[in-house]
C-alpha positions as a Markdown table, in Angstrom:
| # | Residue | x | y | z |
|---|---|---|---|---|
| 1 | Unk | 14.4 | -43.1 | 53.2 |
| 2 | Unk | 16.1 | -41.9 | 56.3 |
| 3 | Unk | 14.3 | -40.9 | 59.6 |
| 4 | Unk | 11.7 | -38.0 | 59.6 |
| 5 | Unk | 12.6 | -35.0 | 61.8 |
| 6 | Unk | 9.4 | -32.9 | 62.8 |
| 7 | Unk | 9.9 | -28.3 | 62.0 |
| 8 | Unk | 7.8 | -25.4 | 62.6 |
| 9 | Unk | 8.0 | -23.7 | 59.9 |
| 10 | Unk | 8.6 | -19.9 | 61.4 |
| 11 | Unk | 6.7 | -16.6 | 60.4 |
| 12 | Unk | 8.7 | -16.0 | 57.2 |
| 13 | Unk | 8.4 | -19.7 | 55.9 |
| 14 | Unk | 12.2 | -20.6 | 57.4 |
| 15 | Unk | 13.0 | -24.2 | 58.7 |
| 16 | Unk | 15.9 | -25.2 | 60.1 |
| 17 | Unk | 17.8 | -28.1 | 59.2 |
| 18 | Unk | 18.9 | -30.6 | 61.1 |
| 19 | Unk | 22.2 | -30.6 | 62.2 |
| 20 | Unk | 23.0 | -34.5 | 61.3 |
| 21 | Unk | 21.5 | -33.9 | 57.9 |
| 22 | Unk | 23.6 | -30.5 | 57.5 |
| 23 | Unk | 26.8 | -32.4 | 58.3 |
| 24 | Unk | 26.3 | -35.6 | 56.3 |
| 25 | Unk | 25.6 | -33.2 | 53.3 |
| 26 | Unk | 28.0 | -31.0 | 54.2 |
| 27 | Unk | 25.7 | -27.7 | 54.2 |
| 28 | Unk | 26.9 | -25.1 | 56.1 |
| 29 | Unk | 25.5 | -21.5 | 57.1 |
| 30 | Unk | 24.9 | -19.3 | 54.3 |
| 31 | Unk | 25.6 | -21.9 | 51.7 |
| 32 | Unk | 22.8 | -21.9 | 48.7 |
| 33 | Unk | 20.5 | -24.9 | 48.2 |
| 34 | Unk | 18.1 | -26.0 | 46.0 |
| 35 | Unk | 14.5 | -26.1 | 47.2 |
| 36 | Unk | 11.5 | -27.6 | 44.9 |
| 37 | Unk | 7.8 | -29.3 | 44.8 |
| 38 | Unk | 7.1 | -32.2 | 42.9 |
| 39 | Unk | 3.9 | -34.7 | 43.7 |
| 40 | Unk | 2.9 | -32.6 | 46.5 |
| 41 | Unk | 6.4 | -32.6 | 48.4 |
| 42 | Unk | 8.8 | -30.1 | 49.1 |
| 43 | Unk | 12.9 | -31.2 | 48.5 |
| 44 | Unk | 16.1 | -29.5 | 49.6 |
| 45 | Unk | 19.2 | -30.3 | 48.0 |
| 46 | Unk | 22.6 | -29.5 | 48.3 |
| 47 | Unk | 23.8 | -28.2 | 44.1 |
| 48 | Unk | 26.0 | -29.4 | 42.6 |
| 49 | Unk | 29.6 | -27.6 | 42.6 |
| 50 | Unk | 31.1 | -26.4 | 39.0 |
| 51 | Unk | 33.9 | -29.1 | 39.7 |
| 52 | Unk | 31.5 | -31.7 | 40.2 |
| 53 | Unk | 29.5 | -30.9 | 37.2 |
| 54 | Unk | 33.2 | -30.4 | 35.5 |
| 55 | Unk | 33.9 | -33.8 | 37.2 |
| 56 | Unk | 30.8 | -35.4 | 35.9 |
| 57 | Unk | 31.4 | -34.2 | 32.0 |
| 58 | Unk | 35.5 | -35.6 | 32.0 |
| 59 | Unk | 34.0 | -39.0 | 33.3 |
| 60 | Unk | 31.1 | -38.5 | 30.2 |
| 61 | Unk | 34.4 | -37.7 | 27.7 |
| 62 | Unk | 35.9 | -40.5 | 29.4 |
| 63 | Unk | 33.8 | -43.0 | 28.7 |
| 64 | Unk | 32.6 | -42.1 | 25.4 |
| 65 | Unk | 36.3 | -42.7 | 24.3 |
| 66 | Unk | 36.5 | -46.0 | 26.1 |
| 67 | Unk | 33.7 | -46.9 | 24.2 |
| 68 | Unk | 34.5 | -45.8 | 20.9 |
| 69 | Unk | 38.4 | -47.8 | 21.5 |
| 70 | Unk | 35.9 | -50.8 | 22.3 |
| 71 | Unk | 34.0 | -50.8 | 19.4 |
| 72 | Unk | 37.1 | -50.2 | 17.0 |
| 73 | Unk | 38.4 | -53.2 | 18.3 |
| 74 | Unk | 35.3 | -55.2 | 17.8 |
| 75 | Unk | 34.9 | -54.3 | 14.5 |
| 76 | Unk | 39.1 | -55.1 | 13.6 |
| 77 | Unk | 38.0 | -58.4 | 15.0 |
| 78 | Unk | 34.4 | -59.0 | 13.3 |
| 79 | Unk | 36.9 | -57.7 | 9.8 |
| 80 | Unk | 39.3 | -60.2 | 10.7 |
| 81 | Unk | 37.1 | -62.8 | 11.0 |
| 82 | Unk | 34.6 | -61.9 | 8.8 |
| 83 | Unk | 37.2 | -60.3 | 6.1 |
| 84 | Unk | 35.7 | -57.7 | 4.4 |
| 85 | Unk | 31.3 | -57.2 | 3.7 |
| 86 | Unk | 30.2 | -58.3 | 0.2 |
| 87 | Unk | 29.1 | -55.9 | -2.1 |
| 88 | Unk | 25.1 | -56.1 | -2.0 |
């Protein structure tokens, strides 16, 4: 976990974010972020973009098909050396 800053927290519940946190996350004014509790702590996040959620489900298809080319060719391999399952 990175260095604590201190914040008042102003009248209307605003905090300001600090700039080296805004610029390693890449939040800039007026962008949206994601604000939530869990165990007794508040987090901000930065959402994800639709090409990044875009990005993350072509990577999913991706690797589902590598994995399914994988396993075809394990199981020409178990066949060939194996031949074919007896009948049970």
């Amino acid at each position: 976990m990175g260095r604590s800053k201190e914040r008042t927290v102003g009248e209307r519940g605003q905090v300001t974010l600090p700039k080296e946190l805004r610029e390693k996350l890449g939040i800039d004014g007026g962008d949206e972020v994601l604000v939530h509790e869990e165990g007794g702590k508040i987090t901000i996040e930065k959402p994800m973009s639709r090409e990044e959620i875009a990005e993350g489900y072509r990577q999913y298809a991706a690797d589902a098909e590598a994995l399914e080319a994988e396993m075809a060719g394990v199981s020409r391999e178990s066949n060939d050396h194996l031949g074919d399952s007896p009948e049970w």
